[in-house]
N, C-alpha and C positions, 0 to 999 in steps of 0.2 A: 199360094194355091188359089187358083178360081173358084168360087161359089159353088158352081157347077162338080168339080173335084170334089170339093170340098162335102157337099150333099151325097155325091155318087159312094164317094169313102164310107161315109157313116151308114150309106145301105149298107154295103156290101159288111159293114161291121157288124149289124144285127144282124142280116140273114147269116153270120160266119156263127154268129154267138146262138142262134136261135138253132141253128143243123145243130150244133154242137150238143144243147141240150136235148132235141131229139132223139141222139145216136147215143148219148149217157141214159138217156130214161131207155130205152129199149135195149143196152145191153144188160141195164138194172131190175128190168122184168126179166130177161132170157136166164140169166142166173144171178138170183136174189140171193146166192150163200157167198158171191163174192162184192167188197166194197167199189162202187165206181163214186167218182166223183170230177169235178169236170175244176178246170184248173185253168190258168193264163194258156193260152195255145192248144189246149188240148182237154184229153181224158186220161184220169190215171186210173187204173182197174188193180187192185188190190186184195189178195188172198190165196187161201191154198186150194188148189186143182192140182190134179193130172194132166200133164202137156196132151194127152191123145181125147181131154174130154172132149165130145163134140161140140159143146156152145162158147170154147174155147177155139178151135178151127173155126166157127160163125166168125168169133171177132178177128180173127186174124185175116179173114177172110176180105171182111171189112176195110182194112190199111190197105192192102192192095192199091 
């Protein structure tokens, strides 16, 4: 891979990793009773809700 790749990759890695933690810390303020935690590829969101809570359609919202 080129240097240039090479550099571009590793942006695009932090800014992947850096939205990431973003969008876990502010689901983790919107509802503090459920566990978020942020994972290889993604975010896992962990606990008991009701499917029609509203800050539940926020994060679903969200995937979109």
């Amino acid at each position: 891979m080129l240097t240039i790749e090479r550099k571009g990759a590793a942006i695009a890695d932090r800014a992947r990793d850096a939205a990431v933690a973003r969008l876990a810390a502010r689901i983790g303020a919107e509802a503090p009773d459920l566990d978020v935690s942020v994972e290889e590829g993604g975010i896992a969101i962990t606990g008991r809700r009701v499917l029609s809570d509203p800050r539940l359609v926020w994060i679903g919202s969200l995937a979109r």
